[in-house]
C-alpha atoms as one frame of an Amber mdcrd trajectory, in Angstrom:
protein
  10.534  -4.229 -34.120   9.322  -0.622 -33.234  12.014   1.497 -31.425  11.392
   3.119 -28.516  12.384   6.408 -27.839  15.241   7.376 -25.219  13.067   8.276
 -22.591  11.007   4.981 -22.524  14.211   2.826 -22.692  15.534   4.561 -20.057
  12.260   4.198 -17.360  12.538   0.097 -18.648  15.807  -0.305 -17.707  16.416
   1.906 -14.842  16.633   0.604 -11.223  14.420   1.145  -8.839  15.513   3.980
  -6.601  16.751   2.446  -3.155  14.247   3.814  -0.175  17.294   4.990   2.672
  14.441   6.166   5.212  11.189   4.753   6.258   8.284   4.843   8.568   6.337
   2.594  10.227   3.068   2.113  12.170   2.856  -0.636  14.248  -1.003  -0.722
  15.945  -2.333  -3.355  18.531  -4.364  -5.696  16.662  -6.889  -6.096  19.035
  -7.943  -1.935  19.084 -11.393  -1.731  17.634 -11.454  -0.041  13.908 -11.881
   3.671  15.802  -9.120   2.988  18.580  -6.600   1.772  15.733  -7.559   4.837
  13.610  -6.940   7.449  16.455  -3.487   6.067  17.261  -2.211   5.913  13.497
  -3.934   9.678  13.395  -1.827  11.083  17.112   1.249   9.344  15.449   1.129
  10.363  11.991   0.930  14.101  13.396   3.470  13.473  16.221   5.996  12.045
  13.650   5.109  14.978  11.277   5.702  17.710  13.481   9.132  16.214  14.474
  10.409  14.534  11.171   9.867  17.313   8.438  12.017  15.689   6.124   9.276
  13.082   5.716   7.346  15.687   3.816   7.366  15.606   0.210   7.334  19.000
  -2.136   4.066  20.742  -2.378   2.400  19.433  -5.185   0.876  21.962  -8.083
  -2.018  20.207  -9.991  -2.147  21.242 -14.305  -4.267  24.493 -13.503  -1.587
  25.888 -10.917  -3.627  25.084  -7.808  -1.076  23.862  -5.062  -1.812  21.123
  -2.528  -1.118  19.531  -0.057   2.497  18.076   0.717   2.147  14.007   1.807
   4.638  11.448   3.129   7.355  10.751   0.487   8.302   7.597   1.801   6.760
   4.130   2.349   4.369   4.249   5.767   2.713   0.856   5.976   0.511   0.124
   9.028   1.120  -2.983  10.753  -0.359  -5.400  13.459   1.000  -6.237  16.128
   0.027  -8.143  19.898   0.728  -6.268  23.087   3.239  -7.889  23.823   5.005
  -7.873  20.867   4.180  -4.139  20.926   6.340  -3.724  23.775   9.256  -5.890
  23.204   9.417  -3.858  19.922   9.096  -0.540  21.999  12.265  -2.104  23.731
  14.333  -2.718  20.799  13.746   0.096  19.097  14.735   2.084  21.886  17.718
   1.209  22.585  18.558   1.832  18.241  20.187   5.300  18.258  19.718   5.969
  14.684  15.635   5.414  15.023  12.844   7.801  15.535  10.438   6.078  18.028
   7.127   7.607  18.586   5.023   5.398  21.388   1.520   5.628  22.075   0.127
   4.465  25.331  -3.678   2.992  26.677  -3.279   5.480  29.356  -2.555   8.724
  26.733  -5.189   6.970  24.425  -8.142   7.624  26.795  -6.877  10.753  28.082
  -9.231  14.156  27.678  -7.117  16.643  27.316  -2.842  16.954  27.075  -3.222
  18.599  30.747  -4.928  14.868  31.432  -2.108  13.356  29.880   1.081  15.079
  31.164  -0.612  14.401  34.786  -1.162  11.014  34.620   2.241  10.245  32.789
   3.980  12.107  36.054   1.994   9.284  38.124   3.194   6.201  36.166   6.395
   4.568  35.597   7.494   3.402  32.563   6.972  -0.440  33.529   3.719   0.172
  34.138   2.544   1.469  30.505   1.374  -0.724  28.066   1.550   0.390  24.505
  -1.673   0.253  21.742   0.745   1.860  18.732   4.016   2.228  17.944   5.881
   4.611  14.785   9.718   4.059  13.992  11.348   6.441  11.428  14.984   6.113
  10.601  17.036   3.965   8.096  14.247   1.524   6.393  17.126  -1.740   6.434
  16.964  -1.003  10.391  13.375  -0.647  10.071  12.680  -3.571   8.527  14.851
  -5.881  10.712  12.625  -4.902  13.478   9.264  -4.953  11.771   9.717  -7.621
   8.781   7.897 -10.551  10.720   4.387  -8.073  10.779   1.918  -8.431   8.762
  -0.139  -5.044   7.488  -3.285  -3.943   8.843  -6.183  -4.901   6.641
């Protein structure tokens, strides 16, 4: 039999590395293709600008030409049903060590931020119904909450 050298043996019998952190998008399943895409877009940025960690290292291609950083860590899209949208949006928020970003029908179809912050001053929190969801935080406490969805196709 041919040997292997050590560096092969090692990559066939090493472990996995465990994933400690994960994010997840959780989209109404009833959005129209554009509607679905613009949520995942407002939350991807949202959770980017407050979760930096999520980041990986800039990446330098073979003729020194850096790119881009991406997300590091596993950030399926799911589907979800209104309503299980927001009895999700409930149980995630009352999990301290979870990130939850929420996007709303009302912020989805506002113009502008100025839009926005007005009409969120005029609502109550009863009265919003979510079209996307993102949770970052520990991915065992992620997928407890998420495990039943299936991913967006």
């Amino acid at each position: 039999m041919p040997s292997m050298n050590a560096e092969a043996q090692t990559s066939l019998i090493a472990p996995p590395r465990p994933i400690s952190a994960k994010c997840v998008i959780i989209v109404d399943q009833s959005l129209p293709t554009g509607l679905m895409a613009n949520a995942v877009a407002v939350l991807g940025v949202s959770i980017g600008g407050h979760e930096s960690a999520i980041l990986g290292p800039t990446p330098v291609d073979a003729s020194g030409q850096q790119h881009s950083s991406l997300v590091s860590i596993p950030m399926p899209i799911l589907a979800a049903s209104s309503t299980e949208l927001s009895r999700l949006h409930l149980r995630a928020s009352n999990v301290q060590e979870l990130s939850l970003f929420a996007f709303s029908r009302l912020a989805q179809y506002c113009r502008t931020y100025d839009d926005y912050l007005d009409r969120m001053a005029a609502t109550t929190a009863d009265a919003l119904e979510y079209v996307a969801l993102a949770l970052y935080g520990p991915a065992h406490l992620i997928n407890q909450l998420t495990g039943n969805l299936k991913l967006v196709r």
